[in-house]
C-alpha positions in Angstrom: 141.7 20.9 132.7 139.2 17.7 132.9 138.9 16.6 129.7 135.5 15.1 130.1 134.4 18.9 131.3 136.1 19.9 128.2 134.2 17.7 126.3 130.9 18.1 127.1 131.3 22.6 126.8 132.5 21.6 123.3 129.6 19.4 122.6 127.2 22.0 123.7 129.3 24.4 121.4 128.5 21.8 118.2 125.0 21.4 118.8 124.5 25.4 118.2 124.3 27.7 115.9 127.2 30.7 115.7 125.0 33.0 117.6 123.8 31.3 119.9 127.2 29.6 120.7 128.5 33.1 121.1 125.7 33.9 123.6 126.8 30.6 125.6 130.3 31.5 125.6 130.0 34.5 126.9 127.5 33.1 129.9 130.3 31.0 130.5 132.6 33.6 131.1 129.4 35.2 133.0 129.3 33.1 135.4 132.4 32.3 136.8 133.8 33.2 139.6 136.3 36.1 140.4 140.3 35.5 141.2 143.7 37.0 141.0 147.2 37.0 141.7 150.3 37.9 140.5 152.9 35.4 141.4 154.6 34.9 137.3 154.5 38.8 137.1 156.4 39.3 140.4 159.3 37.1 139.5 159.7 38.2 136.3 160.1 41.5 137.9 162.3 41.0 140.8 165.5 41.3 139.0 164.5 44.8 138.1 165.1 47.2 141.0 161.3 48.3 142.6 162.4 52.1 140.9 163.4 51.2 137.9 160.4 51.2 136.0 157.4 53.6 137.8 159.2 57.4 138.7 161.8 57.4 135.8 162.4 61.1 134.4 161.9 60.2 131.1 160.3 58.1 128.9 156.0 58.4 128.1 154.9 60.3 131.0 151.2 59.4 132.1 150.2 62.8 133.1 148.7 63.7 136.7 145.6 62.3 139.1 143.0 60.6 137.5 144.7 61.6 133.9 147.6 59.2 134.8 145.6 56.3 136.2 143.8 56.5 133.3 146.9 56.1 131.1 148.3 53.9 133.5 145.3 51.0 132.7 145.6 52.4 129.2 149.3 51.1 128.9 147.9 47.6 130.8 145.0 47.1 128.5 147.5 47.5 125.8 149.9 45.1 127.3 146.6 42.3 127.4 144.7 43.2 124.1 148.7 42.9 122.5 148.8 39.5 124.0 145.8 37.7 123.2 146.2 39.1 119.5 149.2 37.2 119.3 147.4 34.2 120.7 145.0 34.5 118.3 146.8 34.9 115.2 149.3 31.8 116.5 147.0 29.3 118.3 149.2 26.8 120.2 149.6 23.7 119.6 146.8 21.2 119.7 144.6 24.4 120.9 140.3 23.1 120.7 138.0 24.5 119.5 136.2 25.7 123.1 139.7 27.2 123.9 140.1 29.3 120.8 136.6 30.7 121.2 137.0 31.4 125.3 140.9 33.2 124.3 139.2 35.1 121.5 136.4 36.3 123.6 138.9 37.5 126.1 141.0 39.1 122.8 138.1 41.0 122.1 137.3 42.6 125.4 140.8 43.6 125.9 140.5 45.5 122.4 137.6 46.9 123.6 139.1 48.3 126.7 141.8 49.4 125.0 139.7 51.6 123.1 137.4 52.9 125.5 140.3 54.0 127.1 142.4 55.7 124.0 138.9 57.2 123.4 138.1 58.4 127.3 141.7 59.9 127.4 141.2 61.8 123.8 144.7 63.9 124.0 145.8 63.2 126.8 146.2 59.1 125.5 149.6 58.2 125.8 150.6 56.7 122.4 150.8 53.1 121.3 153.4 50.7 123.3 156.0 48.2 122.3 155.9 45.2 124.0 157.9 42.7 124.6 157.3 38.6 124.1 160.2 37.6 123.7 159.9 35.3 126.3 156.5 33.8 125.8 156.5 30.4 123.9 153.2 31.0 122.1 153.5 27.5 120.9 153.1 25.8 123.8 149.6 25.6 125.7 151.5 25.6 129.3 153.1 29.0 128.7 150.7 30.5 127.0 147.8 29.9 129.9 150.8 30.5 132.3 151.2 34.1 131.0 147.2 34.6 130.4 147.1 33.8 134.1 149.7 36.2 135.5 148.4 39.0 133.3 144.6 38.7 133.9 145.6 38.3 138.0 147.5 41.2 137.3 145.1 43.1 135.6 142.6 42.4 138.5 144.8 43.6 141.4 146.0 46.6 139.8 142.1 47.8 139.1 141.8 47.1 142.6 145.2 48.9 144.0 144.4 51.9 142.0 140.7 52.6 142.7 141.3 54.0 146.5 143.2 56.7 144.2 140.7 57.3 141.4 139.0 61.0 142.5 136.2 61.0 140.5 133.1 59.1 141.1 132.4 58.4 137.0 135.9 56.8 136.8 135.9 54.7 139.8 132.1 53.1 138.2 134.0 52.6 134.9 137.2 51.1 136.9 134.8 48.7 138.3 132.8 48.0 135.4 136.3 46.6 133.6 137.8 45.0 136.6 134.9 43.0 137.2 135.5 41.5 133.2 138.8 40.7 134.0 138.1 39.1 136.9 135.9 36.6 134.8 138.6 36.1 132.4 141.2 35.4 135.3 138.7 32.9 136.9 138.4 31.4 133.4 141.9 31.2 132.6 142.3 29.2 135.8 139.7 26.8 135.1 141.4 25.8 131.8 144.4 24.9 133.8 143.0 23.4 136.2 139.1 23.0 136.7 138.0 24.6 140.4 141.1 26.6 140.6 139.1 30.0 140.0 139.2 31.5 143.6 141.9 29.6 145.2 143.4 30.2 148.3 146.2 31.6 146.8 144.2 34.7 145.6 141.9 35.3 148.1 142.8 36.2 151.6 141.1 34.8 154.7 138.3 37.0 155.0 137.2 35.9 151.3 138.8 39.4 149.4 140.7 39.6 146.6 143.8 41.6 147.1 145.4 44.3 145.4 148.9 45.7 144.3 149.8 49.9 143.9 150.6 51.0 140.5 154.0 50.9 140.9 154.0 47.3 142.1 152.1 46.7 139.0 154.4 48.7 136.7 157.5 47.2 138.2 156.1 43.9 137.4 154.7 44.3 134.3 157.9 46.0 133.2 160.1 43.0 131.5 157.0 42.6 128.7 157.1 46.5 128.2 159.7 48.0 126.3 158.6 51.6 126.0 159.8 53.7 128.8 157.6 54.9 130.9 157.7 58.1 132.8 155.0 57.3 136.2 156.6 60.2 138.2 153.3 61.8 139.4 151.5 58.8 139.5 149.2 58.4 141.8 150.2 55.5 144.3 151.2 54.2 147.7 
């Protein structure tokens, strides 16, 4: 990230109060602009056969229909509200100020997602998931962002791949309600790598959309970070 950009959001952060530096932060995230991709994700889950992880007989099964796209954001909002607790309760190294705010702020909607959902689904909620860090170095700034990056680009395209299979009109507002916030933190999280990277070529396609990945493209890649079996046989997908 330029550090002179840097600089002068953290100066504008000093020169406020708390609340009104949490209004400002969360304009920031406001207003930029929308991006995803899922290029960290996929790797990670190319040594995993495309089967292994969405279909399997046993496991925590997701349910039918909208019940199971439901659950299956459910288990991804988990994944993300999971990850940016850890963030925030181990900043990395030499972390600012502006950056622990911006993370936090993203920590907090995932939580809130993660609830709405657990909430929404009542008994049908599939229970709380162990994840799996093990290869996140949550020391280190690079593979921290790096991670925030794949999982927010994920996030976004899997919102998108699965709400052409959402029935019902209520949950296909909601689903857009929420993929539109994570869209904002993927654009964000891009900036702090690199400043103007929010919509890059590499996430949008040449007629300016974003793209979009089925749920068990999704689940196959979000798979090595997820060590609770999940059972996505009737799944909605494509």
């Amino acid at each position: 990230m330029n550090d002179q950009y840097l600089k002068e959001k953290e100066d504008l952060y000093s020169t406020e109060n708390s609340t009104t530096t949490a209004l400002k932060r969360r304009s920031f995230l406001k207003y930029a602009g929308a991006s995803m991709a899922v290029t960290a994700l996929a790797v990670a889950g190319c040594s995993k056969d495309d089967n292994d992880f969405p279909g399997m007989d046993e496991g925590v099964y997701l349910g039918k229909g909208d019940i199971a796209i439901l659950n299956y954001a459910y288990a991804l909002e988990q994944l993300e509200a999971a990850f940016y607790t850890k963030v925030a309760e181990t900043p990395y190294s030499g972390i600012s100020e502006l950056e622990k705010a911006l993370l936090t702020d993203i920590r907090d909607h995932e939580i809130a997602h993660r609830e709405f959902f657990k909430a929404a689904l009542q008994t049908s909620a599939i229970p709380n998931l162990e994840v799996d860090f093990s290869s996140i170095n949550f020391g280190s700034r690079d593979s921290v962002l790096a991670t925030a990056k794949a999982f927010e680009d994920l996030g976004v395209s899997a919102y998108n791949g699965a709400g052409q299979l959402i029935e019902k009109g209520e949950y296909l507002l909601l689903a857009g309600k929420i993929v539109s916030v994570e869209a904002r933190h993927a654009a964000l999280v891009r900036d702090l790598i690199q400043n103007g990277s929010f919509a890059g070529s590499d996430v949008i396609d040449m007629n300016g959309l974003e793209k979009s990945l089925s749920p068990s493209k999704v689940l196959t890649a979000a798979a090595p970070f997820i060590k609770t079996k999940i059972n996505a046989r009737d799944l909605p997908t494509y």
